[in-house]
C-alpha positions, -999 to +999 in steps of 0.1 A: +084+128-078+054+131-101+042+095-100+046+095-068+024+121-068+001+106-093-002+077-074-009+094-041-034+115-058-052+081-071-054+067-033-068+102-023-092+113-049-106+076-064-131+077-032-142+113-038-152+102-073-168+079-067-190+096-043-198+122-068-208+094-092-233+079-068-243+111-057-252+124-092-265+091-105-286+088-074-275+048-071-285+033-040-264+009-022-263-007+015-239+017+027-266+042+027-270+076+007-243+100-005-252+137+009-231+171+000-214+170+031-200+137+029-184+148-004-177+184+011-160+176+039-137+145+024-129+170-003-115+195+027-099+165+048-082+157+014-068+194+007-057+196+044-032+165+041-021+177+006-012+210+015+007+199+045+023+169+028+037+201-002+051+218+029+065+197+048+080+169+019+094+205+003+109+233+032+140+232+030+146+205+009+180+209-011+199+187-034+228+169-018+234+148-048+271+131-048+292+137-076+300+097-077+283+070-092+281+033-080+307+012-094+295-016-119+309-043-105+294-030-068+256-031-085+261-061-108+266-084-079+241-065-054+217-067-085+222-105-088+213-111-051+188-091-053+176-118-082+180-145-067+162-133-033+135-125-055+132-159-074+125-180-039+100-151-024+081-162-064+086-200-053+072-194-015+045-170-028+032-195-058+037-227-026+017-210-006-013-194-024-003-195-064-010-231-073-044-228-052-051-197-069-048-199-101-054-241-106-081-254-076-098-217-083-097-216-043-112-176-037-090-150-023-103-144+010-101-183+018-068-184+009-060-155+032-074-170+058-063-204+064-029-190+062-024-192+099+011-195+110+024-187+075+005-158+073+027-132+093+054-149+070+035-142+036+024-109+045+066-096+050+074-114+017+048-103-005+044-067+006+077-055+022+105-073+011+102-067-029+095-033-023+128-033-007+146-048-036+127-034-062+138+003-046+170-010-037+182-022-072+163+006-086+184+034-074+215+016-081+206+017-115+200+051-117+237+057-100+251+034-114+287+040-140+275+017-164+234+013-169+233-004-204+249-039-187+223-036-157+192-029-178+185-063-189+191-076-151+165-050-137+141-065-165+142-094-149+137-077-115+102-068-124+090-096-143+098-114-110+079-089-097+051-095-117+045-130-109+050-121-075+015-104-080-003-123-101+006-154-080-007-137-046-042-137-064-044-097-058-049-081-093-036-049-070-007-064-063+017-065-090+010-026-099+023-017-063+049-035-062+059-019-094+055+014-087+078+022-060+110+014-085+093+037-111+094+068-087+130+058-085+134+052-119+118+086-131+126+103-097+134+130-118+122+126-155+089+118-152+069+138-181+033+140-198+044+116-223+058+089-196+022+096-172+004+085-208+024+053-210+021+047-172-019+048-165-023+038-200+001+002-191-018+000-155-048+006-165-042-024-192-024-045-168-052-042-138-078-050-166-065-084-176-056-096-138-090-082-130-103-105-160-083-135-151-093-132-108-127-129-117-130-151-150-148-125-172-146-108-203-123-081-208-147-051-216-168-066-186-136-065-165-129-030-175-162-017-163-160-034-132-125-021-125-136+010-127-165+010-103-144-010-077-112+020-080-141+046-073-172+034-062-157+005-043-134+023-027-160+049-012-182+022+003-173+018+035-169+054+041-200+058+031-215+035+057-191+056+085-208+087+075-238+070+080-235+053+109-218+071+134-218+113+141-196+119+171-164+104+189-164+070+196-161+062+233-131+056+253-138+022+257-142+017+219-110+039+215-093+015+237-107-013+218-092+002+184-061+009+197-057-027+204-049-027+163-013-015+177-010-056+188-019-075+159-050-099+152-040-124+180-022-108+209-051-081+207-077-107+211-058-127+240-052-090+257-091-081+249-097-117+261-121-117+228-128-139+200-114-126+168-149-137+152-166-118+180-190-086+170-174-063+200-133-077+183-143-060+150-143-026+168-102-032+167-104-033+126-130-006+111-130-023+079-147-055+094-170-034+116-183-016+085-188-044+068-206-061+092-231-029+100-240-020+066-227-047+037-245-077+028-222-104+041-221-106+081-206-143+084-176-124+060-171-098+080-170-118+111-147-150+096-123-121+080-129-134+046-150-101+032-136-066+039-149-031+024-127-004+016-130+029+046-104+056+037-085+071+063-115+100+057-137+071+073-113+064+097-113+100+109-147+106+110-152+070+135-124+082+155-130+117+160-162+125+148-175+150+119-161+180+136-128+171+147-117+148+116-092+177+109-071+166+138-064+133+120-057+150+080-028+175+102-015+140+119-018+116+089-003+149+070+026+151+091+032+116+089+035+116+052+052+145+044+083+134+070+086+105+050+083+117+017+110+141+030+136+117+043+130+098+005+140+127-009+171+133+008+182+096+008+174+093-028+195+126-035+226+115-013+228+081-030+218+060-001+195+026-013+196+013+020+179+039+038+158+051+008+148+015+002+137+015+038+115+046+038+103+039+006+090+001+024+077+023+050+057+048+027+049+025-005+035-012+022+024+007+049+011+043+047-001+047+008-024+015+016-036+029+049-046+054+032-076+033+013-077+007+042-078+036+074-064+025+108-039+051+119-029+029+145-019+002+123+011+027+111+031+017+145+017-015+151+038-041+167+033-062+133+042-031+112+079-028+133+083-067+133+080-064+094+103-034+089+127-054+113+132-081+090+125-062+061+159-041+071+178-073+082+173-086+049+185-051+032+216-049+056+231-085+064+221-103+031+219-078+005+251-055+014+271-084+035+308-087+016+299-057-009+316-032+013+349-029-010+340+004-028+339+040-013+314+044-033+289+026-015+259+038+005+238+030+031 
């Protein structure tokens, strides 16, 4: 579970860094000025959810590993469906936004939103689905009675993978779609040597995307990658500290909440334009952006969004005296579901591990740098994971029930 960890840790502490570097440096940007506090109290709302993610993720937590292993001929074929499921979510991803990515140059944020109908389509199979497989095949592997005629097949997994990423224009994206069938991989074996190779391989790999997306040389992209994982990432809750002090209303409460409907049901329930001022209120992200970054007409078309951590999140929803009620919920949140991929991982179940592991790796980790706790059980979120399972429990395991050997 240390890269789990590591990664985590990278979600949680890249903001915090990156406050201390414009707090030292004394940089000034539109977001407004970095105090002590700021950096105080993030670093305490960050220690709260750790220490409760240890506890909870850990009582009780025993090994129920079974003695058995996955039969070969089980995996091989699950493995090859798994491959081929893969191969048409590359074609629909490259259809859709690859080809006007990487050959008409068309920018990111364009692409994203003249999506449209597609869009609730290209969100499930770029950012839940292959997590699913990747997990799924992933822990087959690692059970499985005969790994040397799988490995080449899970090579191809994520290379597939890959170019999933790089064709969805995200230099992000291919890293965390990755990731989650590395904690599998080294669920257990995960040492100083393998953490070298890993940040060592992402930090190479996020370097030449970052090159590529924005057409610059590599040092250049380097140096820009690492302002946008730190001081990036800080920005917009930055501008929260700034801007507001106490809890919101009830009626802009109510308005947020409306997150729980999606984009387009919230604003035929609001009876509000999506591109209306008083709509952003339902995505903190946009309203941030449109109060304190240098692009209103991006914030209000959806094109342009700054980072606000689930730190900035707190602090808009509850104020800078009762954030801590957020870190204990968003705590407890993530340390059940670490938990339950724990035990599902040790029982030998890649169904329901795959299914947590979509749940923690596609919805909370990137909360975590996006905020919007009420995005965790939005209707779009349960749609997503409703498919997402369908997918895992009709296509993947239909007909491969023969062995006793098989989990769920």
């Amino acid at each position: 579970m240390k890269l789990l960890w590591l990664y985590l840790g990278a979600f949680l502490f890249l903001p915090i860094i990156g406050e201390f570097v414009l707090y030292f440096t004394g940089l000034k940007i539109s977001a407004g000025r970095v105090t002590f506090d700021l950096i105080l109290n993030n670093i305490i709302f960050v220690v709260i959810i750790i220490m409760l993610i240890l506890f909870i993720s850990n009582y009780k937590v025993i090994s129920h590993q079974k003695k058995e292993d996955f039969y070969y001929a089980y995996t091989n074929k699950i493995i090859l469906k798994i491959i081929i499921l893969l191969f048409f979510i590359l074609l629909f991803i490259f259809i859709v936004s690859g080809y006007d990515f990487l050959f008409l140059s068309e920018a990111r944020g364009d692409i994203r939103v003249k999506l449209g109908l597609i869009g609730p389509f290209y969100t499930v199979f770029l950012n839940y689905i292959p997590v699913l497989l990747v997990i799924y095949a992933s822990v087959l592997y690692t059970y499985t009675d005969k790994k040397r005629k799988v490995y080449k097949k899970l090579i191809i997994i994520f290379l597939l993978i890959i170019l999933i990423g790089i064709f969805s224009g995200y230099k992000a994206v291919a890293l965390s779609l990755m990731i989650p069938g590395f904690v599998v991989l080294y669920f257990n074996n995960f040492n100083l040597k393998r953490l070298f190779i890993f940040i060592l391989f992402s930090l190479i790999l996020l370097t030449l995307f970052t090159a590529l997306v924005r057409d610059m040389p590599v040092i250049e992209s380097f140096s820009f990658l690492i302002y946008r994982l730190t001081t990036m990432t800080a920005y917009g809750t930055i501008g929260v500290w700034n801007e507001f002090n106490d809890i919101i209303s009830l009626n802009d409460l109510l308005i947020n909440s409306a997150s729980l409907l999606g984009n387009k049901l919230a604003s035929y329930v609001l009876a509000i334009s999506e591109h209306d001022v008083e709509f952003l209120k339902t995505s903190l992200s946009r309203l941030i952006t449109y109060l304190v970054y240098p692009d209103t007409e991006g914030a209000l078309s959806g094109t342009v969004n700054v980072t606000v951590t689930n730190f900035g999140d707190a602090v808009y929803l509850l104020g800078k005296k009762l954030y801590i009620f957020y870190a204990l919920l968003i705590g407890l949140i993530i340390g059940l579901t670490i938990r339950y991929f724990k035990i599902y991982m040790q029982k030998k179940l890649p169904l329901k591990t795959s299914m947590m592991g979509v749940y923690l790796f596609s919805v909370i980790i990137p909360s975590i740098n996006s905020g919007g706790i009420f995005k965790l059980f939005s209707l779009v979120v349960i749609i997503n994971l409703i498919i997402t399972y369908t997918i895992g429990r009709y296509i993947i395991q239909k007909k491969f029930t023969f062995t006793s050997r098989k989990g769920t």
